[in-house]
C-alpha positions as CSV (number, residue, x, y, z in Angstrom):
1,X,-28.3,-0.8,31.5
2,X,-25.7,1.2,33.5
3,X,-27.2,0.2,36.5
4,X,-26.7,-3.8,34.9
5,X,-23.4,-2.9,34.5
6,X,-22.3,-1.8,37.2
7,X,-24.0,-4.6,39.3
8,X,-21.9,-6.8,37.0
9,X,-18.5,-5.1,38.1
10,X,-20.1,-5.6,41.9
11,X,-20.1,-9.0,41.1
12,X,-17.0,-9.4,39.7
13,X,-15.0,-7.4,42.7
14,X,-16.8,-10.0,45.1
15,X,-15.5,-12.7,43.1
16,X,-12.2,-11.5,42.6
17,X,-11.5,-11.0,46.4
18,X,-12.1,-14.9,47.0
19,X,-9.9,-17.5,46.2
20,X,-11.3,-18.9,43.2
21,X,-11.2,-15.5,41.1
22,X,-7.8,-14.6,41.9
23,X,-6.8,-16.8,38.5
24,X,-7.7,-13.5,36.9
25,X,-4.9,-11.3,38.4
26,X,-2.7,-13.7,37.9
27,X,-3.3,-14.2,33.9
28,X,-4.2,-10.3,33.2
29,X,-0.8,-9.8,35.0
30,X,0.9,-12.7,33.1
31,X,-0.6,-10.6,30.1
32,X,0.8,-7.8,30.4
33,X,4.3,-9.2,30.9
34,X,4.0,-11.6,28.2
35,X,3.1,-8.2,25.7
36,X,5.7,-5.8,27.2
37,X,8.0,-8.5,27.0
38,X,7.0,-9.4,23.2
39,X,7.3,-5.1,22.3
40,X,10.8,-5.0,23.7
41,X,12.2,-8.3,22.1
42,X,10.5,-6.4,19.0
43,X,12.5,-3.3,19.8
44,X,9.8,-1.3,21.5
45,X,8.8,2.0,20.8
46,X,12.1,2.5,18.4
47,X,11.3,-0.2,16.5
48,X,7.6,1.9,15.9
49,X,9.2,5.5,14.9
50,X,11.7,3.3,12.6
51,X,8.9,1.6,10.8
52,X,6.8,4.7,10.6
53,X,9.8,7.1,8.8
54,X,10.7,4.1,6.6
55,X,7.1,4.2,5.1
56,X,6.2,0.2,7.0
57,X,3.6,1.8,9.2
58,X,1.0,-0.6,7.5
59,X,3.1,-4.1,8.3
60,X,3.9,-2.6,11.9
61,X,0.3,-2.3,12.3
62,X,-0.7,-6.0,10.7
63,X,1.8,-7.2,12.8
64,X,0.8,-5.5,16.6
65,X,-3.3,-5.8,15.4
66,X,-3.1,-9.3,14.0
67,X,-0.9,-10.4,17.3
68,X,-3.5,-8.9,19.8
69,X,-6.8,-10.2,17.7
70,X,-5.3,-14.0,18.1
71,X,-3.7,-12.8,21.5
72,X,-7.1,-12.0,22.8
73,X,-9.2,-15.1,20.6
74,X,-6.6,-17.5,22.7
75,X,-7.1,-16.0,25.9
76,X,-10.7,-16.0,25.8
77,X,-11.5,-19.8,24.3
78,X,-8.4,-21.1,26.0
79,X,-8.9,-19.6,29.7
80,X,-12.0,-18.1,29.3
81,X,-11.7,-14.6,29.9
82,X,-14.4,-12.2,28.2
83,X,-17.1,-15.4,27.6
84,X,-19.0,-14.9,31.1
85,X,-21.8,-12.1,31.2
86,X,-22.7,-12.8,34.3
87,X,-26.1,-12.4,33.6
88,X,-28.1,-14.6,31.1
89,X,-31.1,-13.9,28.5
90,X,-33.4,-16.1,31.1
91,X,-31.8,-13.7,34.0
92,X,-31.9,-10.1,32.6
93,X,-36.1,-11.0,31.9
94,X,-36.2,-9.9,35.5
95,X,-35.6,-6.0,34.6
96,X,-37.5,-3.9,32.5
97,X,-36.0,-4.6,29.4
98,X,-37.3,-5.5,25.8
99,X,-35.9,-8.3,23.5
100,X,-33.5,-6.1,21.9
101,X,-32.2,-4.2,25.1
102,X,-31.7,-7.3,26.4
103,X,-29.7,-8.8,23.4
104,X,-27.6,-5.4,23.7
105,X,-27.1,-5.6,27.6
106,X,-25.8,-8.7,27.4
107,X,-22.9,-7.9,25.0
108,X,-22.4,-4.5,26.8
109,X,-21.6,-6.4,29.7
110,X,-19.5,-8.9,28.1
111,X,-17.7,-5.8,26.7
112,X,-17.5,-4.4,29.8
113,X,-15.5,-6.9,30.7
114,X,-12.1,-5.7,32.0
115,X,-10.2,-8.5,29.8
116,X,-11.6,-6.7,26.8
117,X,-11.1,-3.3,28.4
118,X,-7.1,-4.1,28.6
119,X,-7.3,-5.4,24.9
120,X,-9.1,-2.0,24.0
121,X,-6.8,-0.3,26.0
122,X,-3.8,-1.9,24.1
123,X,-5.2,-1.4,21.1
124,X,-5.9,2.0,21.7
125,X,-2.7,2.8,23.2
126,X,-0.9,1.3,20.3
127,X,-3.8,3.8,17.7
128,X,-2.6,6.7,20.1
129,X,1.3,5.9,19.0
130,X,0.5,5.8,15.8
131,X,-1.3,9.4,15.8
132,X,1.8,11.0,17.7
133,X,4.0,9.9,16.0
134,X,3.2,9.5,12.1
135,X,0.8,11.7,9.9
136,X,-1.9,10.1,10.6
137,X,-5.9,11.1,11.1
138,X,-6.7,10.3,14.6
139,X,-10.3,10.2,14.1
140,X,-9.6,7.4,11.5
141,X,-7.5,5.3,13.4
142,X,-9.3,5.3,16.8
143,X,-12.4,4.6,14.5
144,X,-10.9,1.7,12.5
145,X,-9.6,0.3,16.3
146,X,-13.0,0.5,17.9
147,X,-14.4,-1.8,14.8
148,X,-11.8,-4.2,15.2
149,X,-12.3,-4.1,18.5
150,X,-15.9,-5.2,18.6
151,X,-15.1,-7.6,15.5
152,X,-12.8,-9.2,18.3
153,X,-15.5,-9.8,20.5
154,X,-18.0,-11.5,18.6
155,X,-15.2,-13.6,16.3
156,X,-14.8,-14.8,20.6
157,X,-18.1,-14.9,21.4
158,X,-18.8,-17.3,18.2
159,X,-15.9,-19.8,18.4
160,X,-16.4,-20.4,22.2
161,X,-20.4,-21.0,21.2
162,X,-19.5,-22.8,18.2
163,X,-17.3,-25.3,20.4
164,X,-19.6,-25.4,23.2
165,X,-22.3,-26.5,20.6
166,X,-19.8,-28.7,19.1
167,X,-18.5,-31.0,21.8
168,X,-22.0,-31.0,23.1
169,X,-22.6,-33.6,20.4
170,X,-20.9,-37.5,20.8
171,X,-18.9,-37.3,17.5
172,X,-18.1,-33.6,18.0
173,X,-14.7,-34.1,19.8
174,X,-13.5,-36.0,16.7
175,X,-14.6,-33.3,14.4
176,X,-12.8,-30.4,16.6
177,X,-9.7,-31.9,15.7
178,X,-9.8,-30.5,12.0
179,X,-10.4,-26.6,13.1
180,X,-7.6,-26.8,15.8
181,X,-5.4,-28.4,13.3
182,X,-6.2,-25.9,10.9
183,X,-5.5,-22.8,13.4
184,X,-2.3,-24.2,14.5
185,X,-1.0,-25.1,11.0
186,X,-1.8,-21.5,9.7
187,X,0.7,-19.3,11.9
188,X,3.6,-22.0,11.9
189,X,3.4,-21.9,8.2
190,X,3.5,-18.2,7.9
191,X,7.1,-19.0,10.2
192,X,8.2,-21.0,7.2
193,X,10.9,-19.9,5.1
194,X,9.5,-20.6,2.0
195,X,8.7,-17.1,0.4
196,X,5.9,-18.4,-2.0
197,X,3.7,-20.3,1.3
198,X,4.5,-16.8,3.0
199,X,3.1,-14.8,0.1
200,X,-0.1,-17.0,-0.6
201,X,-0.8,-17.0,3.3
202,X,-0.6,-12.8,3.0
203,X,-2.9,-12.7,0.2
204,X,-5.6,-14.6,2.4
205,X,-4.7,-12.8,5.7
206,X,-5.2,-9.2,3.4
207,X,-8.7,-10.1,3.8
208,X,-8.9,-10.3,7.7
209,X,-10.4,-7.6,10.7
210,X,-6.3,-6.9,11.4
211,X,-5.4,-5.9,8.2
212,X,-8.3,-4.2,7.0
213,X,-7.7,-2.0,10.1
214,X,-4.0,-1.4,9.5
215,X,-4.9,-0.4,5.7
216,X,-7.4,2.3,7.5
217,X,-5.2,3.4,9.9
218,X,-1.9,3.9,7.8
219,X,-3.0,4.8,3.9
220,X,-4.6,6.9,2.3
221,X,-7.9,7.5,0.2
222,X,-9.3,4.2,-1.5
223,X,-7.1,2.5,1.1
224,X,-9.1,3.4,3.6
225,X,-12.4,3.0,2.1
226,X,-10.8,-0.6,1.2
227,X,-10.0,-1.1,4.8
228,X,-13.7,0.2,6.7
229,X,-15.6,-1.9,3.9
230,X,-14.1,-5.0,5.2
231,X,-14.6,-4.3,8.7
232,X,-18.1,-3.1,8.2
233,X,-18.5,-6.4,6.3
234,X,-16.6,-8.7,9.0
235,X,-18.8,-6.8,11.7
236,X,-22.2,-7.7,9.6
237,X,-21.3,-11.3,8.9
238,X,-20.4,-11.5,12.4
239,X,-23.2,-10.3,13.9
240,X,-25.7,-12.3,11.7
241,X,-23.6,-15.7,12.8
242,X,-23.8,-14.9,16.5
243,X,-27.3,-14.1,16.5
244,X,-28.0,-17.4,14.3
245,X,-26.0,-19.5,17.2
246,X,-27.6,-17.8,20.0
247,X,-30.9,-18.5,18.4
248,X,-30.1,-22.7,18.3
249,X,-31.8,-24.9,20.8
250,X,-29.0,-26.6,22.9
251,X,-27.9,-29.9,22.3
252,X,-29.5,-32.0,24.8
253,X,-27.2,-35.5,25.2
254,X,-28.8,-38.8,24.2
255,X,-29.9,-40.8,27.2
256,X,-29.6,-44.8,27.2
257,X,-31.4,-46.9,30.0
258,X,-29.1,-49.8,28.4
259,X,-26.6,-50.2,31.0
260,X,-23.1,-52.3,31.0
261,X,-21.2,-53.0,33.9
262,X,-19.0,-55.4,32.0
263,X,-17.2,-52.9,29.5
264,X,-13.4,-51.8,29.0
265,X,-13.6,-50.2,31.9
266,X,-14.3,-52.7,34.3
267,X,-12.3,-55.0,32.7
268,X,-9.2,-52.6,33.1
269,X,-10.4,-51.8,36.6
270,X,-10.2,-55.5,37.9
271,X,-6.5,-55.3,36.6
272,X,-6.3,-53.3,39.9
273,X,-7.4,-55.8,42.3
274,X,-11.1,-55.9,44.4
275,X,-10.0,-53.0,46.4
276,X,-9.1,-50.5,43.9
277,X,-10.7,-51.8,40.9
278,X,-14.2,-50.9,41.1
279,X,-13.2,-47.2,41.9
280,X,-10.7,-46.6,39.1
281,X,-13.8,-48.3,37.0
282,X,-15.7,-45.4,37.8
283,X,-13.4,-42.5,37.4
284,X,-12.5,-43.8,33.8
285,X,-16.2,-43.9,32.8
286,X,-16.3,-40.7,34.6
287,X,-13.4,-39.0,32.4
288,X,-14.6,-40.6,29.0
289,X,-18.4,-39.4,29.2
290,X,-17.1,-36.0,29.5
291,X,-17.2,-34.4,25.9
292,X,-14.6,-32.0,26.5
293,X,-12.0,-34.8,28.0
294,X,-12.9,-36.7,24.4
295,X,-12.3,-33.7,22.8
296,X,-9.4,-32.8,24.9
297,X,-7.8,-36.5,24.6
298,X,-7.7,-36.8,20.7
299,X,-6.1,-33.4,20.5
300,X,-3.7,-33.9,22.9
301,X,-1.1,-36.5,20.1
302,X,-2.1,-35.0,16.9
303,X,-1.8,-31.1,18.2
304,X,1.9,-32.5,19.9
305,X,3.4,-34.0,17.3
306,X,2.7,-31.4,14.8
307,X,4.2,-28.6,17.1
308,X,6.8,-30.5,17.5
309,X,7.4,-31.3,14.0
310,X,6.9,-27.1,13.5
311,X,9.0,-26.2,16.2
312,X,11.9,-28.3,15.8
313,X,12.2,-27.5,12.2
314,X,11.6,-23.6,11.8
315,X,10.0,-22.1,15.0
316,X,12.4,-23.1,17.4
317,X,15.5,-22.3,15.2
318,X,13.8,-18.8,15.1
319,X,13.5,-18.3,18.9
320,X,16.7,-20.7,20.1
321,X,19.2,-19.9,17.4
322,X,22.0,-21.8,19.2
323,X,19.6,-25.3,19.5
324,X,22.0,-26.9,16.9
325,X,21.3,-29.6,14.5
326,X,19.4,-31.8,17.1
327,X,16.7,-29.7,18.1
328,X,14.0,-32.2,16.6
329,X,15.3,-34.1,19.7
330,X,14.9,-31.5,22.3
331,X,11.6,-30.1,21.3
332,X,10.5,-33.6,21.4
333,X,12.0,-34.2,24.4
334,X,10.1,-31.6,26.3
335,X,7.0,-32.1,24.3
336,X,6.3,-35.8,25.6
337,X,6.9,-34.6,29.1
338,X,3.2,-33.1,29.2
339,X,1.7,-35.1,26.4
340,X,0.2,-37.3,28.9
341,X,-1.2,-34.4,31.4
342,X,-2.8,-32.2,28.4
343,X,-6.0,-34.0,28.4
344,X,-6.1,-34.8,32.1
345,X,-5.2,-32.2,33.7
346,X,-8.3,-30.4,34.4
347,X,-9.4,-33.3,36.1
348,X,-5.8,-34.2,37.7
349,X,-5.9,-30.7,39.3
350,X,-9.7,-30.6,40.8
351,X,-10.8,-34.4,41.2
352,X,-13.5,-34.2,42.9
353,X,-14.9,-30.7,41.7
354,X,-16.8,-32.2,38.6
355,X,-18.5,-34.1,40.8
356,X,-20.3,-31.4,42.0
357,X,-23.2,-32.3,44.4
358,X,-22.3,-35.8,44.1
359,X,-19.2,-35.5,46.3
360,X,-20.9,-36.7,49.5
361,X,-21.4,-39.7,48.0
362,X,-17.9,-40.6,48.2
363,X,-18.0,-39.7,51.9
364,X,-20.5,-42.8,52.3
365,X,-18.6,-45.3,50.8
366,X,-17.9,-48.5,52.5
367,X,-13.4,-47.4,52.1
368,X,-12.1,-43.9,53.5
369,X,-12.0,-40.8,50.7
370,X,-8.1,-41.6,50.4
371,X,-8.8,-44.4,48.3
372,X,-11.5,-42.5,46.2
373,X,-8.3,-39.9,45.5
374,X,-6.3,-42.7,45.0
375,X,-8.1,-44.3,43.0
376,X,-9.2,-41.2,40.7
377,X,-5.7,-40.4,40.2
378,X,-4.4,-44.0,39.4
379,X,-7.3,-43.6,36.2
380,X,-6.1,-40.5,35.5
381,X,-2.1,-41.9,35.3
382,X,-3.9,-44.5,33.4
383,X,-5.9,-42.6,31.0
384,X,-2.8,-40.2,30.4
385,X,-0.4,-43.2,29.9
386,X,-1.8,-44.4,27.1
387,X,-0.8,-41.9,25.0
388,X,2.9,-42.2,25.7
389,X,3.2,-45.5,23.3
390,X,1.9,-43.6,21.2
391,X,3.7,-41.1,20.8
392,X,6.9,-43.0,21.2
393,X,6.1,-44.6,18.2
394,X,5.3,-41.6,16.4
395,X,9.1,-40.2,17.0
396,X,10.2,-43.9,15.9
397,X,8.6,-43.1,12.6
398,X,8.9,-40.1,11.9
399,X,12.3,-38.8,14.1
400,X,14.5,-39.5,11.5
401,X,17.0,-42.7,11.7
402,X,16.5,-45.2,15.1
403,X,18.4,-44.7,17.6
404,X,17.6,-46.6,20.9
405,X,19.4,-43.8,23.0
406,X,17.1,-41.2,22.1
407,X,13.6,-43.3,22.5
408,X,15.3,-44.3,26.0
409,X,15.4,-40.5,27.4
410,X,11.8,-39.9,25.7
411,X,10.4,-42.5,27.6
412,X,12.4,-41.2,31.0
413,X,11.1,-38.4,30.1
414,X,7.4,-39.0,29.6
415,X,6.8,-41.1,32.9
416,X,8.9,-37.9,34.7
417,X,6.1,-35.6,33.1
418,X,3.7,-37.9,34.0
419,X,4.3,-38.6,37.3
420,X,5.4,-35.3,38.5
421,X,2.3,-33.8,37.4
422,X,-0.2,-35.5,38.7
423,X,1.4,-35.7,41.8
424,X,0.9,-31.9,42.1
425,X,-2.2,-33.0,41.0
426,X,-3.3,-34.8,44.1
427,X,-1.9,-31.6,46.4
428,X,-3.9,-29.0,44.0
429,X,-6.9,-31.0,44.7
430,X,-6.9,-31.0,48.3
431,X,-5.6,-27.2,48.8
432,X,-7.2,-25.8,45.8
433,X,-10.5,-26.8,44.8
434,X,-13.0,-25.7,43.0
435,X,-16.4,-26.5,41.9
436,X,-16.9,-26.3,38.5
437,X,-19.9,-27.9,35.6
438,X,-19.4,-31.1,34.7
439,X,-20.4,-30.3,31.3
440,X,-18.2,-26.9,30.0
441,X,-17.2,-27.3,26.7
442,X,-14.8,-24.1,27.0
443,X,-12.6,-21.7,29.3
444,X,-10.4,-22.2,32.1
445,X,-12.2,-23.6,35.2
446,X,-9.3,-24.1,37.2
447,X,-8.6,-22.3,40.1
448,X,-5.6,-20.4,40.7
449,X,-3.2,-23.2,42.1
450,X,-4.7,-25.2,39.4
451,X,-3.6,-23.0,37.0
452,X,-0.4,-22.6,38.4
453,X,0.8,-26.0,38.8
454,X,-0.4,-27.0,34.8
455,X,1.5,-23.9,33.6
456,X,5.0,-24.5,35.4
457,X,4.6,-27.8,34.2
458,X,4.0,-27.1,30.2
459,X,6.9,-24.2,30.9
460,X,9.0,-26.5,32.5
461,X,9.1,-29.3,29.7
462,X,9.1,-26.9,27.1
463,X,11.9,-24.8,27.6
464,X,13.9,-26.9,30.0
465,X,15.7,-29.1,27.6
466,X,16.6,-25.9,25.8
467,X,18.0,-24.5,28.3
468,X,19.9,-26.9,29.5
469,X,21.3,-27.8,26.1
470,X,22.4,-24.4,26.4
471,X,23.7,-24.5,29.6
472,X,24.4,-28.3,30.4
473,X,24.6,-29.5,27.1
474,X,26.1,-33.3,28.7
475,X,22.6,-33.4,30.4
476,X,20.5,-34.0,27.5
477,X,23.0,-35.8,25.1
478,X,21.8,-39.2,23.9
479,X,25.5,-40.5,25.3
480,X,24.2,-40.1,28.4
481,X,21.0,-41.7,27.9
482,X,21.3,-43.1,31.7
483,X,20.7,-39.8,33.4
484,X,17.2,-40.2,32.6
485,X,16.6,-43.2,35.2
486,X,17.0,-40.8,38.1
487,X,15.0,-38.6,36.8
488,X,12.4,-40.7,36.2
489,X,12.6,-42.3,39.4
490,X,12.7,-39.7,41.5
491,X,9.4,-38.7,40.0
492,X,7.9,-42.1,40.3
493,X,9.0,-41.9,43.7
494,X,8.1,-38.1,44.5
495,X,4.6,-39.4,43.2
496,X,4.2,-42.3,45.5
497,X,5.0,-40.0,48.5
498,X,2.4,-37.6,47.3
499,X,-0.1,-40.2,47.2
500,X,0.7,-41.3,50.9
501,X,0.5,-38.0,52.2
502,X,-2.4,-36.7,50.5
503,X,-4.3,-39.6,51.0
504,X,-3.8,-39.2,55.0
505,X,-4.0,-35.5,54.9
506,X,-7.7,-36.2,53.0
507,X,-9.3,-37.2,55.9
508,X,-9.0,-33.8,57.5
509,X,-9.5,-31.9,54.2
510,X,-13.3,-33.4,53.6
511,X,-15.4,-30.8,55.6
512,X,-13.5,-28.1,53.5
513,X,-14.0,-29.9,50.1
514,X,-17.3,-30.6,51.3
515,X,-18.3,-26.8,52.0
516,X,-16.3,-25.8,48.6
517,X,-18.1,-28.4,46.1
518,X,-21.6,-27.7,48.0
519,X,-20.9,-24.1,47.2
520,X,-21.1,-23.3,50.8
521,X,-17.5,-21.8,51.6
522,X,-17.0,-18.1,51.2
């Protein structure tokens, strides 16, 4: 097994060096700011001794557990850190191993991961603190953080199997929508300000891996028995779930030999015209069989709006004090300005890398491979468009009394989003792509540009209206509704330009996409 592992870390370095795994410096690095920069804004280490002499070493330690155990449950469904092993069961059959070393190389490996080596190493460090500085038993607390460490890992391991499985199946992407709901509504509540919600949500989080390790690590005598009961029971349930999922055939997707070629697709693609039509026909058949796009899509409105219901409300009063009485506005303002990209941008930012195998295909095509990028992001401005009525009319009923200025800048601000993004869309896909499976369910399989670009986008609308509230509040007033039109154009018109020059610059980019998507560069 040490030998498995340490081929594993092998493979990992020679990934790491080439382009397509340097996304994991990046994020471990973005990490570690975001955490340092969350400790200080919390008062740091003073904040810790404070807690600790005023006898609130038990909320200190719900509160830094409980943030790394969702920290690290994001990070690994969301980008996908901690979910690849590298090896499979069908691989590690070709060592000498039984079923049950197997079964435990596999998740020693997984462990060995050096995402959940930085969470165990935060987690320790933070277990270490605690020791130093309160009157605490070190052998307990290192104890009760290994536990919650490894509950960590399979609560990971099951939600990224449990979606997989799920949006394997045609009406799963309509039943993710409930769990994701659910997990977004349960922190913003606990934000609330209404004392009762926040005392009923404590009674069921006093039941949780976090807080069953922070009543081990800082009480005293039943407390602790309390607290290594509930992990020792977390761990068992845990365990018995994982091995139940792992054990599941996979879902194998329903094929039909009854073919139409005169759907909702074609019929929107003959909108385009003979040239373009049939091409944007196919990329929006392409993006709708894809379970995770479904799933992806019908989150992207629901999962918006209720943020920026959350936000605007309580949230962002908490972390923008100074957003004034109209910050329903500006959260909303900033939130349609990606609505549109959430659900495309995977595809937006690696067009042809789902295609896999099937990329030299395009190359034989009767029309050059500019109109096939063309063409695939013209469905994808298409696709993401759709959702902007939408969610216009949401804000019109539910964003308080009409006013025509306001929907005028949400609009501006929604084609902006939409345009500027997928036309670094088009650049990402030419100078960073990446071949990737068709049919992930989970995890970041974007490559480091990739990941870039969508990030400075969801940054950018996010916090850019409030900061230019604060700075240049005249800029997002609804008297001057106007300023939106040149912003708006200017990224109708940046997009345009991208499309001319990345469609000319795609003729000499198709033997590299060709060597990356046939898995043949280095």
């Amino acid at each position: 097994m040490g030998q498995i592992v340490r081929l594993r870390y092998q493979l990992m370095w020679a990934k790491t060096r080439v382009r397509s795994g340097r996304i994991a410096l990046f994020l471990v690095g973005c990490l570690w700011l975001a955490t340092l920069a969350a400790l200080s804004g919390a008062g740091g280490i003073g904040a810790g001794i404070a807690a600790i002499r005023s006898g609130k070493a038990e909320l200190a330690a719900r509160v830094v557990l409980g943030g790394l155990y969702v920290e690290a449950l994001f990070a690994t469904v969301l980008l996908g850190f901690g979910l690849n092993t590298v090896f499979t069961d069908g691989q590690l059959r070709r060592y000498p191993l039984t079923t049950l070393e197997r079964h435990i190389a596999r998740h020693l490996i997984g462990l060995a991961d050096p995402f959940w080596l930085l969470i165990l190493a935060l987690e320790t460090g933070f277990a270490a603190g605690l020791s130093i500085l309160g009157d605490f038993n070190p052998l307990v607390v290192f104890s009760a953080v290994l536990l919650l460490f490894i509950s960590n890992y399979l609560m990971a391991r099951i939600v990224g199997l449990g979606i997989d499985r799920l949006v394997s199946r045609n009406a799963g992407s309509v039943f993710l929508v409930i769990p994701i709901l659910l997990v977004t509504i349960v922190p913003v509540s606990l934000m609330g300000n209404h004392q009762a919600h926040f005392a009923a949500w404590l009674q069921i989080l006093r039941w949780t891996p976090p807080f069953g390790a922070a009543a081990c690590i800082a009480t005293h005598g039943i407390g602790v028995v309390y607290g290594f009961g509930l992990l020792v029971g977390w761990l068992a349930g845990l365990a018995a779930a994982l091995d139940y999922l792992e054990q599941q055939p996979p879902v194998q997707a329903a094929q039909s030999g009854d073919f139409q070629w005169d759907n909702l697709f074609d019929r929107m693609g003959a909108s385009f015209g003979p040239r373009n039509g049939p091409l944007i026909a196919f990329w929006l058949r392409f993006y709708w069989r894809n379970h995770r796009f479904r799933a992806m899509y019908a989150l992207s409105l629901p999962v918006t709006a209720f943020l920026t219901y959350q936000f605007g409300n309580g949230l962002g009063k908490f972390l923008f004090p100074r957003m004034g009485a109209d910050s329903m506005f500006l959260v909303a303002l900033g939130a349609i300005f990606i609505v549109s990209f959430l659900a495309m941008s995977r595809f937006a930012a690696n067009q042809f890398g789902y295609t896999g195998g099937g990329f030299g295909r395009f190359l034989l095509l009767p029309v050059d491979l500019s109109a096939s990028l063309r063409a695939g992001s013209l469905a994808s401005m298409l696709a993401g468009g759709a959702l902007i009525p939408a969610a216009l009319l949401l804000w019109i009923g539910f964003g308080g009394p009409f006013d025509a200025r306001k929907s005028i800048m949400l609009l501006g601000s929604a084609v902006a989003g939409l345009c500027a993004q997928h036309a670094a869309g088009l650049w990402v896909t030419l100078y960073g792509p990446r071949k990737v499976s068709y049919n992930s369910a989970a995890g970041n399989d974007m490559s480091a540009l990739g990941n870039l670009a969508v990030m400075s986008g969801t940054l950018c609308g996010l916090f850019a209206p409030q900061v230019l509230a604060k700075r240049l509040p005249a800029a997002v007033s609804p008297e001057n509704w106007w300023i939106v039109a040149p912003v708006a154009g200017a990224a109708i018109f940046l997009y345009v330009l991208s499309l001319r020059a990345t469609g000319k610059l795609s003729a000499r980019k198709r033997e590299e996409l060709l060597a990356v998507l046939e898995g043949r560069a280095r």
